[in-house]
C-alpha positions in Angstrom: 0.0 0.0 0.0 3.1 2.4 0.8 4.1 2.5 -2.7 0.7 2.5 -4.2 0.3 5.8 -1.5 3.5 7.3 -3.0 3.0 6.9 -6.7 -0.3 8.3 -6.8 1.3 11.3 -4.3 4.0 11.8 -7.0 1.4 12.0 -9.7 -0.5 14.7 -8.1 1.7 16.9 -7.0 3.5 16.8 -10.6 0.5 17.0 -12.7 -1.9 18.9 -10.5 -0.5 21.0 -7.4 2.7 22.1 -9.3 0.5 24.0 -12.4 -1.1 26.0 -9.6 2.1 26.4 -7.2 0.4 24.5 -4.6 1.8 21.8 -2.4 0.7 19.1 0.3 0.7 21.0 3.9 3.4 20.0 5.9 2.6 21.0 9.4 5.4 18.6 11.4 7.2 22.2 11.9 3.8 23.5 13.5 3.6 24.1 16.4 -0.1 24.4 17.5 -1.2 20.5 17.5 -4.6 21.5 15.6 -3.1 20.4 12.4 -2.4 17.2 13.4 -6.1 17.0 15.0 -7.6 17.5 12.1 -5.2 15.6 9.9 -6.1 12.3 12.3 -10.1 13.1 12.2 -9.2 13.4 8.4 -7.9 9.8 8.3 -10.3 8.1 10.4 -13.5 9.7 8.3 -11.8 7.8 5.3 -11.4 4.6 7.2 -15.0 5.0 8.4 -16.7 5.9 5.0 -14.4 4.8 2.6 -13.5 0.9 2.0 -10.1 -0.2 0.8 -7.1 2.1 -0.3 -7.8 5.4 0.4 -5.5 8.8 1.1 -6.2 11.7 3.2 -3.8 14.9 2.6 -3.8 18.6 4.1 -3.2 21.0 1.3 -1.3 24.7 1.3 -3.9 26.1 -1.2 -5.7 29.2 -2.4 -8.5 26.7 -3.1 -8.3 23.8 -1.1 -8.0 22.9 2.7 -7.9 19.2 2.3 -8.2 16.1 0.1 -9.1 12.4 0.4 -8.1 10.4 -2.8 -9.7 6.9 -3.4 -8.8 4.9 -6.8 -10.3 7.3 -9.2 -12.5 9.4 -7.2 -11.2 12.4 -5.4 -13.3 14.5 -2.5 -12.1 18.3 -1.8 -12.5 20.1 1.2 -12.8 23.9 -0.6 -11.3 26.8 1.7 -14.7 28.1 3.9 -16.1 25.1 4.4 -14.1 24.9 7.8 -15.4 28.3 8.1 -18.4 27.7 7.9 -17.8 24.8 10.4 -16.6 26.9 12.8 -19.3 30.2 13.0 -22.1 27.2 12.7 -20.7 26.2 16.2 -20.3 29.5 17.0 -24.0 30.7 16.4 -24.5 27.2 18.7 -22.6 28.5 21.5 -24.1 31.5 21.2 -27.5 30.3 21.4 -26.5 28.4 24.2 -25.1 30.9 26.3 -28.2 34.3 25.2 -30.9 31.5 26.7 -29.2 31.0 30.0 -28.2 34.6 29.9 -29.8 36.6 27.8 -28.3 40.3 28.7 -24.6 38.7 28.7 -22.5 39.9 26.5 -21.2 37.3 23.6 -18.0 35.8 23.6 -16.2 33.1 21.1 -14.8 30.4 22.6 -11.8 30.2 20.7 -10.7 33.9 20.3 -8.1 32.8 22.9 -7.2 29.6 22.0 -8.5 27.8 18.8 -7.2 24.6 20.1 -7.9 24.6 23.6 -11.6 25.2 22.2 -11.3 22.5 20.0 -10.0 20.0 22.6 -12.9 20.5 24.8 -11.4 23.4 26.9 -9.2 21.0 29.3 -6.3 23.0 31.0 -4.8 22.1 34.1 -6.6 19.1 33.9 -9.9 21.4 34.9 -12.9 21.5 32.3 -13.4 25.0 31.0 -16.9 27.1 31.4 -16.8 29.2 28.6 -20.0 31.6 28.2 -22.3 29.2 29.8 -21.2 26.2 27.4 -19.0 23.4 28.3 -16.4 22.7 25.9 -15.9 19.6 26.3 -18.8 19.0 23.8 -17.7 21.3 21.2 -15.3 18.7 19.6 -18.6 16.8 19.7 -20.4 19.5 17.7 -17.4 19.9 15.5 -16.6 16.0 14.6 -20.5 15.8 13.4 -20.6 19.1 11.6 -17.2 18.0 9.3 -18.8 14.5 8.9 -21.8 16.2 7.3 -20.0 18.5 5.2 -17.5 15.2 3.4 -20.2 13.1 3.5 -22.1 15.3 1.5 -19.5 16.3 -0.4 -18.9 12.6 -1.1 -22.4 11.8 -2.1 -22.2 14.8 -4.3 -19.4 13.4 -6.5 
């Protein structure tokens, strides 16, 4: 499978990434984990949905965020659809937090920390509070919200 993974890597980054100067995201010199997050949940919503070989890749793009590559048939995550990901659960935990306090002001859980938000706001081993929402559920939210958007995008193909 390694070399089947590395031939058809090869193929597209010199026949389709390189004519529009874009490359497969490397994010081992990162240092926020988040990439890594989502390049795992990438991976196991192939194994999940897809049987036999299939590829998931992080791509440095002006178009596209991700890609999942299975025999012939390739699914693209387009740039805003992790966008829209993110404000859905945003207008969630904002809903959340005007009914239990409706003259609060609004606050988005990840203007601090994207990734704390995203790992269900542990630090210090404590669970996090944030405007009236507990984050630990928000990776919840998050998981089921991407699964929609490539499952539909697969169906769509």
């Amino acid at each position: 499978m390694q070399g089947y993974k590395s031939s058809v890597e090869e193929y597209i980054q010199k026949n389709i990434l390189s004519k529009t100067c874009e490359v497969y995201f490397d994010f081992s010199s990162e240092k926020d984990y988040l990439y890594r997050q989502l390049d795992l949940i990438g991976k196991c919503l192939c194994l999940e949905y897809v049987n036999g070989q299939s590829s998931f890749y992080l791509i440095d793009s002006v178009r596209v965020q991700a890609g999942a590559i299975h025999k012939y048939q390739t699914v693209l995550v387009f740039k805003g659809m992790l966008e829209l990901i993110f404000r859905t659960s945003a207008m969630m935990v904002g809903a959340e937090r005007r009914g239990k306090e409706p003259d609060g002001a609004f606050y988005e859980p990840w203007r601090d920390n994207l990734n704390l938000w995203i790992n269900g706001g542990i630090l210090s081993g404590k669970m996090m509070n944030i405007g009236g929402f507990m984050m630990k559920y928000t990776e919840i939210y998050l998981i089921c919200l991407l699964k929609q958007c490539l499952c539909f995008l697969y169906c769509m193909r």
